[in-house]
PLY file of the C-alpha trace (Angstrom):
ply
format ascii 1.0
element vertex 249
property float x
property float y
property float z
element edge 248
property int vertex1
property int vertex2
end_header
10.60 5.88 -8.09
11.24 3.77 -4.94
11.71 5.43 -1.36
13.58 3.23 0.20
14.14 5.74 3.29
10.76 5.74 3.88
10.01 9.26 4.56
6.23 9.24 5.55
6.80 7.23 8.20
7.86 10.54 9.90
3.88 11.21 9.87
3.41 7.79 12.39
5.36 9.47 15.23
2.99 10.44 17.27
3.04 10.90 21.08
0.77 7.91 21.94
3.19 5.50 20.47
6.23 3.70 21.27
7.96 2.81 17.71
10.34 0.63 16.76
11.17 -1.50 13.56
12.25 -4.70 12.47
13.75 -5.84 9.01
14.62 -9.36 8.18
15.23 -10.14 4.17
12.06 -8.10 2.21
10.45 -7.64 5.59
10.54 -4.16 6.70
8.10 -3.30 9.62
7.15 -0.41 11.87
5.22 -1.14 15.23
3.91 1.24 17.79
3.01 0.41 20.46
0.99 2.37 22.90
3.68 3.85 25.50
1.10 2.50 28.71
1.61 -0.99 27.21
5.33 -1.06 25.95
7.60 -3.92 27.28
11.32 -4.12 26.09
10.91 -7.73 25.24
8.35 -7.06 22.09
10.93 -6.10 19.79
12.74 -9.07 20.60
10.09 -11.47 20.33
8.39 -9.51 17.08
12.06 -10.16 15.87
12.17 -13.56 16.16
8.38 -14.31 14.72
9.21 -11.96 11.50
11.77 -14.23 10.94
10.12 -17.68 11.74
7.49 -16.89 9.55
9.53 -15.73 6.46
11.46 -19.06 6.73
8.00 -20.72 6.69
6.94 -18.85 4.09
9.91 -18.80 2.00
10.29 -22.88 2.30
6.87 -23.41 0.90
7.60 -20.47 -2.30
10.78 -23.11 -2.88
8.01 -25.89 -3.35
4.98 -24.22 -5.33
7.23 -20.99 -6.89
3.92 -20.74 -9.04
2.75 -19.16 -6.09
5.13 -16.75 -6.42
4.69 -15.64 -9.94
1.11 -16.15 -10.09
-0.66 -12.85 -11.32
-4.18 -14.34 -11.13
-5.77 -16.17 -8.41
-3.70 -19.08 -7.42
-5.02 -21.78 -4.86
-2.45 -22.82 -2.37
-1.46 -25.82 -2.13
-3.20 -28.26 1.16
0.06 -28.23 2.93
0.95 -24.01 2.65
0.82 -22.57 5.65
-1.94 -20.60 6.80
-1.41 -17.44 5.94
-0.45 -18.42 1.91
-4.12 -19.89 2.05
-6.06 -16.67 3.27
-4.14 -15.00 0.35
-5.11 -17.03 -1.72
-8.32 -16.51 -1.09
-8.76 -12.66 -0.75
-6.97 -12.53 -4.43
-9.74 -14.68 -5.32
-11.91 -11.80 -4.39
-9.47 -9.20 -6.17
-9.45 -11.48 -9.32
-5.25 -10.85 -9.38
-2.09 -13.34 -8.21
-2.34 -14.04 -4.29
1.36 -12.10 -3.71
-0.50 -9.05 -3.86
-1.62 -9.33 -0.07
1.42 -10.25 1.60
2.44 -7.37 2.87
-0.84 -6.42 4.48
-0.93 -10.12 5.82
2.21 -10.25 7.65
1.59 -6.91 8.69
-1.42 -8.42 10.36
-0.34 -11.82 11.40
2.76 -9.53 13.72
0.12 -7.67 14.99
-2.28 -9.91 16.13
0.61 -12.17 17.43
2.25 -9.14 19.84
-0.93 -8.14 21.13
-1.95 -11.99 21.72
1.35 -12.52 23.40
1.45 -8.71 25.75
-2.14 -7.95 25.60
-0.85 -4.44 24.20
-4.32 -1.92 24.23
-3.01 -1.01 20.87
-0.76 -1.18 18.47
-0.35 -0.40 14.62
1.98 -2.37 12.14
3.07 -0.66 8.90
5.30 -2.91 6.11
5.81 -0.73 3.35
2.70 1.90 3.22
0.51 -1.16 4.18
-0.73 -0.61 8.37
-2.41 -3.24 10.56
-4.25 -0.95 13.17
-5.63 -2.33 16.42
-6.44 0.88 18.28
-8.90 2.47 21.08
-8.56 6.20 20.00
-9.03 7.42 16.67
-6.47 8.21 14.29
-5.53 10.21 11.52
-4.08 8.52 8.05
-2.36 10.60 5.15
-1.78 9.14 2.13
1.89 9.07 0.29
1.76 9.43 -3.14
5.25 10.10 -4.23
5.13 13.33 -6.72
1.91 13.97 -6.63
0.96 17.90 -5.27
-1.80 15.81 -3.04
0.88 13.52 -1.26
0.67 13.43 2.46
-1.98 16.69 2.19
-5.03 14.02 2.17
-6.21 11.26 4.14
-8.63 10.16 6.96
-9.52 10.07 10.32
-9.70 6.63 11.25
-12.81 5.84 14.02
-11.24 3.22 16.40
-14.53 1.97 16.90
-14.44 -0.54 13.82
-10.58 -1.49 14.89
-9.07 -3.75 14.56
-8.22 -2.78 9.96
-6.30 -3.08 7.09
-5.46 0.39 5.60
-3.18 0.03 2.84
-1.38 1.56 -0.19
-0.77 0.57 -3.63
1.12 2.62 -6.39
2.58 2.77 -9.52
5.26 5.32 -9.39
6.38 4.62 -5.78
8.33 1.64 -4.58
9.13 -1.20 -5.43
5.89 -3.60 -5.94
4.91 -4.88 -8.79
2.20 -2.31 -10.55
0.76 -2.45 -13.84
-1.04 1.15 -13.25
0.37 4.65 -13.24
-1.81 5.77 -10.18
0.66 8.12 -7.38
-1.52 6.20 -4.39
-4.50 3.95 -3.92
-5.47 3.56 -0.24
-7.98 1.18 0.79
-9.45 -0.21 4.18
-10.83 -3.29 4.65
-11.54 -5.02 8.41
-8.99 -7.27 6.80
-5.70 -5.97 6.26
-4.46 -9.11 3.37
-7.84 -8.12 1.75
-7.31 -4.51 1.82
-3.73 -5.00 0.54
-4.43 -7.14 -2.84
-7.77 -4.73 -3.54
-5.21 -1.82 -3.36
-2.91 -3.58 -5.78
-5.93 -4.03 -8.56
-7.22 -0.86 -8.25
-4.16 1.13 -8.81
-3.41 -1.67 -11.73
-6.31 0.11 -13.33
-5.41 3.38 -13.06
-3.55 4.98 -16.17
-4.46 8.90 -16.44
-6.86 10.53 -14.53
-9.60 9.54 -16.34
-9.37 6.05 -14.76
-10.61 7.60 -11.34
-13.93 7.96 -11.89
-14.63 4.12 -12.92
-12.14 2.88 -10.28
-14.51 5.07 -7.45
-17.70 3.11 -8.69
-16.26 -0.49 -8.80
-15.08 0.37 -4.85
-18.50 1.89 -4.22
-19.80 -1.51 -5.35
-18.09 -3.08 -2.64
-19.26 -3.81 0.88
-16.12 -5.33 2.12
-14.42 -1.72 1.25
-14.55 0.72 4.10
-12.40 3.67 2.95
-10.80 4.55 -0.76
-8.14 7.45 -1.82
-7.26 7.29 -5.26
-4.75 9.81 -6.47
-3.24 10.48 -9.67
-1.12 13.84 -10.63
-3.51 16.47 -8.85
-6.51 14.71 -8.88
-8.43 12.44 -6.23
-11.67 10.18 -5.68
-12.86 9.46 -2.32
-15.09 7.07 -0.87
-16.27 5.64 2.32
-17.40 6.09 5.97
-14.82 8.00 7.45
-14.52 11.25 8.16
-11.72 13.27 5.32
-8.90 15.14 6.67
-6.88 17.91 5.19
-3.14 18.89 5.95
-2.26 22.15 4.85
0 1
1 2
2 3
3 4
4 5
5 6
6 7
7 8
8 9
9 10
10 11
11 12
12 13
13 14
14 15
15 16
16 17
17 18
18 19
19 20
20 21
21 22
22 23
23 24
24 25
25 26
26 27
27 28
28 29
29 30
30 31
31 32
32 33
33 34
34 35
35 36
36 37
37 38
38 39
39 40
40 41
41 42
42 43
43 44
44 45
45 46
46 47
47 48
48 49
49 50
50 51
51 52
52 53
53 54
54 55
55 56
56 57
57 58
58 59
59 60
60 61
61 62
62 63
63 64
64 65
65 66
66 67
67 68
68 69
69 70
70 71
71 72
72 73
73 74
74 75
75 76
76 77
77 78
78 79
79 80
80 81
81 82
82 83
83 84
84 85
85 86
86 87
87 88
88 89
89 90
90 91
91 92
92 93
93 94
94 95
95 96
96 97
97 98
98 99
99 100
100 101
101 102
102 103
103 104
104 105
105 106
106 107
107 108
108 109
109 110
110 111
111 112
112 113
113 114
114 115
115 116
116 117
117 118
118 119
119 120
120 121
121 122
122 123
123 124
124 125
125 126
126 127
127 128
128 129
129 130
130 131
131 132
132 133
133 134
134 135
135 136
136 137
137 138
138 139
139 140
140 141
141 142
142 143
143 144
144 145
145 146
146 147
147 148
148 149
149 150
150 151
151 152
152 153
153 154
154 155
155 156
156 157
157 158
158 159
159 160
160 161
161 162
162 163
163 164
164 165
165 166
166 167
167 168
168 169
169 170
170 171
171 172
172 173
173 174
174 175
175 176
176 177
177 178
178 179
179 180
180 181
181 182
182 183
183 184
184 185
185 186
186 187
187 188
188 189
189 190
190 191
191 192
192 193
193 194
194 195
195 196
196 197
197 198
198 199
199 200
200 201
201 202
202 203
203 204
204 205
205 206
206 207
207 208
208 209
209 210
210 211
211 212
212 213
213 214
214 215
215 216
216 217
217 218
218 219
219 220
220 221
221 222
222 223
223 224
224 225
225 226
226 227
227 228
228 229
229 230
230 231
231 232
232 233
233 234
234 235
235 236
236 237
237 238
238 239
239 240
240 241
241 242
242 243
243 244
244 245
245 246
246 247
247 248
């Protein structure tokens, strides 16, 4: 089930931020921006890098397209731009194919590159359920899960204070990455978004039925890197980490 309109953005809109979005090819971003530090020129120039960087990235895919396909860990090749090799290398650390953490990482690499370029005092990128947040007030996260009676009813409050983070979404009955689970929503955060995206990814490739929750909940609880989980599947949930939950009625 893929939802292409993307509906829970609606829950992003909040008064601190100025939003706008950009979509070039597979790219689909939303940025706020807080309103104190908006110029008119950042969606212009966050424009023009989303597309200089898919071209980059899309001209090295045409010369390693193993890269691509890879559903293990694949090492990029010397000449791969930057961002291909930090996939590469979180995957290594979710054991699946380095793909799995490109949304999170261009998600990051916008982010980091607007507030580098209009010292913004915050800003939060989301490509498709997967959010780069560089904030100074806390903030409050629900998680989508498609069908599920939980969707957008659970999530966390986010404590600004270990900004900037990767908080990101995997599933396999919403959208249209590549799962090999039947979870509704795995959220995870990570200080690094990429990292936070592929661990997302495996996760919810575990999940099946509900009684993959459980096991799921312990690997995460096993690791350090992993700041926040939400897994969800029909109408149940499993919850770990150090922020605070929060509850939408």
């Amino acid at each position: 089930m893929e939802y292409k309109d993307r509906t829970y953005r609606e829950h992003l809109q909040e008064e601190r931020w100025h939003s706008f979005t950009v979509a070039f090819k597979e790219t689909d971003l939303w940025i706020g921006i807080d309103k104190a530090s908006f110029h008119p020129e950042i969606p212009v120039f966050t424009e023009t890098r989303v597309r200089a960087l898919r071209e980059k990235m899309d001209a090295y895919i045409a010369q390693d397209p193993d890269y691509l396909k890879a559903l293990v860990p694949h090492e990029a090749q010397p000449t791969a731009p930057v961002i291909f090799r930090e996939m590469a290398e979180v995957a290594v650390r979710s054991g699946i194919g380095p793909m799995s953490a490109v949304a999170g990482a261009v998600a990051r690499e916008i982010g980091i590159e607007v507030k580098e370029k209009f010292g913004v005092q915050e800003i939060i990128v989301e490509n498709g359920g997967d959010i780069y947040a560089d904030i100074r007030t806390d903030m409050d996260i629900a998680v989508f899960a498609g069908q599920s009676p939980l969707s957008e009813k659970v999530g966390f409050t986010i404590n600004a204070g270990y900004a900037p983070l990767g908080i990101c979404t995997s599933s396999g009955t919403v959208g249209p990455s590549l799962s090999f689970g039947k979870a509704d929503a795995v959220m995870i955060i990570c200080k690094d978004c990429a990292l936070a995206d592929t661990y997302a990814t495996a996760f919810a490739n575990r999940i099946q039925t509900v009684e993959d929750i459980a096991p799921c909940m312990e690997e995460i609880g096993k690791k350090d890197e992993i700041l926040g989980a939400i897994c969800i599947k029909d109408d149940k949930i499993g919850i770990h980490g150090i922020f605070d939950l929060k509850i939408w009625k």
